[in-house]
N, C-alpha and C positions, 0 to 999 in steps of 0.2 A: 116748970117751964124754964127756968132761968137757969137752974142744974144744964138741963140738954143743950139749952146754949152754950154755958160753958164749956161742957163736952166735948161740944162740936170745935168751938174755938181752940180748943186744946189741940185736937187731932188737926185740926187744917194747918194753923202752925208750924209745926214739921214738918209736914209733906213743901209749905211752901220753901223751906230752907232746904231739904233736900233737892227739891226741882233747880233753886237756883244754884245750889253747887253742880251739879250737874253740867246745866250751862258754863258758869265760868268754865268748867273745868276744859269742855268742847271745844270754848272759846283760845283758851290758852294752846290747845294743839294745833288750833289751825292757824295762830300766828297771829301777833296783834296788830299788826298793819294793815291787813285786809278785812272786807268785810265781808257777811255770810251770804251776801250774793256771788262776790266776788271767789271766795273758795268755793261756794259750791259750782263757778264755772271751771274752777282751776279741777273741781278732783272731776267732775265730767269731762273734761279735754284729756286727762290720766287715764280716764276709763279709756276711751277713743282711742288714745294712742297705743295702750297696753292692745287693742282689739285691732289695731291695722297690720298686717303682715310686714315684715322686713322685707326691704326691695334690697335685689343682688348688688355689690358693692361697684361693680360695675357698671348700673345703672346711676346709682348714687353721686357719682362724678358726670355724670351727661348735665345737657341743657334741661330745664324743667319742660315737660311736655306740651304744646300748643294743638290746637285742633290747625285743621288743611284751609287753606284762605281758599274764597269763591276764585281767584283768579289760576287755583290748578298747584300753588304753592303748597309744598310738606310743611307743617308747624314740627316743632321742636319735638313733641312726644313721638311721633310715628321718625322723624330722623335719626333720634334716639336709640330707637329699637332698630331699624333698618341699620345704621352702622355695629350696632351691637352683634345680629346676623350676619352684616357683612363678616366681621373681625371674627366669626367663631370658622364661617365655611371655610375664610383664605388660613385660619391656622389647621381645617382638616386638611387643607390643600396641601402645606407645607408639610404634613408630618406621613400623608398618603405619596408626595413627591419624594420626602426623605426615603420611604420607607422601599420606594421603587428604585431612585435613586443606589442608594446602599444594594439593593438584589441587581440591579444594573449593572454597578460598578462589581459587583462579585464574579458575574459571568463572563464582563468585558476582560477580567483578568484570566478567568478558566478558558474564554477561548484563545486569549492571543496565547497563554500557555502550550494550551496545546497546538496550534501555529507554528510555533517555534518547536515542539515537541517534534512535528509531522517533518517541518524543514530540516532541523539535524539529522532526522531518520533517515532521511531522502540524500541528503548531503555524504553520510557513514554511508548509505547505498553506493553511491555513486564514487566515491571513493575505493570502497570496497571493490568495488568490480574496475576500478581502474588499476588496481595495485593488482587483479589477478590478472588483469591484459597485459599489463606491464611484466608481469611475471612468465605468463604466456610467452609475451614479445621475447622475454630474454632465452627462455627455450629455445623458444622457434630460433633464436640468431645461433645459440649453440647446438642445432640437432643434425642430428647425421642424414645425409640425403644422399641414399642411394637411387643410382639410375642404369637403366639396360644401356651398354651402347653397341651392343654388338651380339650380332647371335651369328654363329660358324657352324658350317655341317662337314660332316664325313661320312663316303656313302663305300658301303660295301655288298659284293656280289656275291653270291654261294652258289654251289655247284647247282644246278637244277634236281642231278639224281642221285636225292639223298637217300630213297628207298621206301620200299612200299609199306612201311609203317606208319611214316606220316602220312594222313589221310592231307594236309594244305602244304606245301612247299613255299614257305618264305625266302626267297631268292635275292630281295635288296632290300639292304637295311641304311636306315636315314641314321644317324647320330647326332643329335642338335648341340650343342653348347651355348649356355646363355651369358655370356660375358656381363658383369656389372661392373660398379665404383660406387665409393662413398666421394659426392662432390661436398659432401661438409664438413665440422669441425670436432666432433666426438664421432666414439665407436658407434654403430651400429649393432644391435643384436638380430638378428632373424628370426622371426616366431614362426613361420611356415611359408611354402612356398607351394603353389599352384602351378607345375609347368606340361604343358599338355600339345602332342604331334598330332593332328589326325588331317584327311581328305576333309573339304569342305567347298562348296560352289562360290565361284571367285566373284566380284563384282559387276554388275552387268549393267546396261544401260537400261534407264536412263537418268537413274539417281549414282551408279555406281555405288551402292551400299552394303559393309563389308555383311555378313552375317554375323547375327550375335553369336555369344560363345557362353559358358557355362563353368564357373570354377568349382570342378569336383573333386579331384584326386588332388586333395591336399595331402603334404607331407613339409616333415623337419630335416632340417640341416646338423650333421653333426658339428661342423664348426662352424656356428654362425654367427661369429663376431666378426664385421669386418670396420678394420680402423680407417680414422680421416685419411681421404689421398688414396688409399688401396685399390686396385683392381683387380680383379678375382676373372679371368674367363672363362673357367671351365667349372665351375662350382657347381652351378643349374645347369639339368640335362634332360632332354625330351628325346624320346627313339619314335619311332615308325618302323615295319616291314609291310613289305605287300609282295603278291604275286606278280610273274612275269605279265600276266592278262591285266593287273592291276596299275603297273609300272606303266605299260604301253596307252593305260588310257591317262592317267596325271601326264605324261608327254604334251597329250593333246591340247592346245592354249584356248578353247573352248568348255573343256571338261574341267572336273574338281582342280584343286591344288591341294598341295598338303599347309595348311596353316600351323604355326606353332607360338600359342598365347599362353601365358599365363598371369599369375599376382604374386607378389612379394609383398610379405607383412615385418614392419621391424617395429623399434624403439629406440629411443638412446636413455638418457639419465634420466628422463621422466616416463610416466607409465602412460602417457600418450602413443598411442599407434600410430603409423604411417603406414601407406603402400604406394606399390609401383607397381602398375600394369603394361605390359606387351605385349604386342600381336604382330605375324611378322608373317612374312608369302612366302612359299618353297617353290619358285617356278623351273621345272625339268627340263630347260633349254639344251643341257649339256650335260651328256650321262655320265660323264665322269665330274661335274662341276655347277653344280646347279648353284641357282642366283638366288639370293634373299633379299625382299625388301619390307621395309614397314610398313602398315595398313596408313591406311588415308584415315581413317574416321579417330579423332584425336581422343577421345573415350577411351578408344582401348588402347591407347598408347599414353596413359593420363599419369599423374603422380600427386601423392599430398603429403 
């Protein structure tokens, strides 16, 4: 019996000296100023804190959060967050404004560009078509303008019995001459001329309206240059014959006339054309001397 006690005492022994190093040892890590209530509050708040999430850094600088008083007042937590949302929407404001802003200002440029694009065009239009009137204008001051001033006849009689071959006997013959001038200050070229004699029903009341006419027998001039100042009378020539049964009725100041119209085409130094039209009455008052005069209706007595 005294053996197992000692035993026992032997083995208890050391385990007490183990357990108490132990302790110190726990002791020493946790600090010698505090006590083991005391640290075990300190590593519980450690746990806690390591276990609460990081609030945003922006937060962290607010007022600390309050609940909403009865009387309808925000406490400090919900002010908090409300300016927090406020400050995020107005910086998407700013950077949705910037972002419009900058495409704003991009187009505001692209349109006035082309503004001014469309004005210059418009301005070089307008210029352009000034400087070709202008150019026009100087032509026109230097072109040749020829005008009819006179148309002259000469009429001739043939024997009636010129023989039984000819089935018509042409007995009087009209000769017209169309006198012109160049009243301008370069030559004139001639590119064809329309001059034509025939009967045609005179004007009648109650419009006195000459009849139209019709430019068909065109032809050219072999010399159809006529200079500044120049008058030409006999250049252009229109004939007529008729029979005696023919003759006797143009007498009559009720019946036909012989009309004699035609057009003049020229140019001068530019390849713009010009004409001058005439129409003119052959009244058989005097059979050796018949009268001409001009048609009333100013169309066919016209120029350009």
């Amino acid at each position: 019996m005294s053996r197992s006690k000692l035993l026992s005492t032997s083995i208890l022994i050391p385990l007490a000296l183990l357990l108490g190093g132990a302790t110190n040892a726990r002791a020493r890590a946790l600090g010698p100023s505090q006590s083991l209530t005391q640290q075990r509050n300190n590593t519980a708040q450690e746990t806690q804190a390591y276990a609460k999430p990081s609030t945003p850094p922006t937060k962290a600088n607010q007022t600390p959060a309050t609940k909403t008083s009865p009387s309808g007042q925000y406490g400090t937590e919900e002010s908090g967050s409300y300016g927090y949302k406020h400050s995020c929407w107005l910086r998407n404001i700013r950077e949705r404004v910037g972002r419009i802003t900058a495409q704003g200002f991009f187009s505001f440029i692209t349109a006035v560009a082309t503004a001014i694009l469309a004005v210059f065009t418009g301005l070089l239009v307008c210029v352009t078509r000034d400087l070709h009137k202008a150019t026009e204008a100087t032509l026109h001051v230097g072109r040749p303008f020829l005008l009819v001033t006179d148309v002259a006849v000469r009429v001739s009689h043939s024997d009636p019995d010129i023989g039984p071959s000819v089935a018509v006997k042409f007995i009087h013959h009209f000769y017209f001459d169309i006198a012109i001038k160049n009243f301008g200050v370069s030559p004139a070229d001639i590119l064809d001329v329309t001059s034509t004699a025939e009967p045609l029903d005179p004007p009648k009341p109650p419009d006195y309206r000459d009849p139209a006419v019709a430019y068909e027998n065109v032809g050219q001039l072999n010399d159809s240059i006529v200079s500044p100042g120049e008058a030409i009378p006999d250049r252009i020539k229109a004939s007529y014959s008729c029979t005696e049964e023919e003759y006797t009725s143009l007498c009559a100041e009720t019946n036909q006339r012989i009309a004699v119209y035609g057009r003049i085409r020229y140019r001068g130094a530019s390849d713009k054309t010009f004409e001058t039209f005439f129409y003119w009455w052959c009244f058989l008052t005097d059979r050796e001397r018949p009268d001409l005069h001009r048609c009333n209706t100013k169309r066919w007595n016209d120029h350009t």
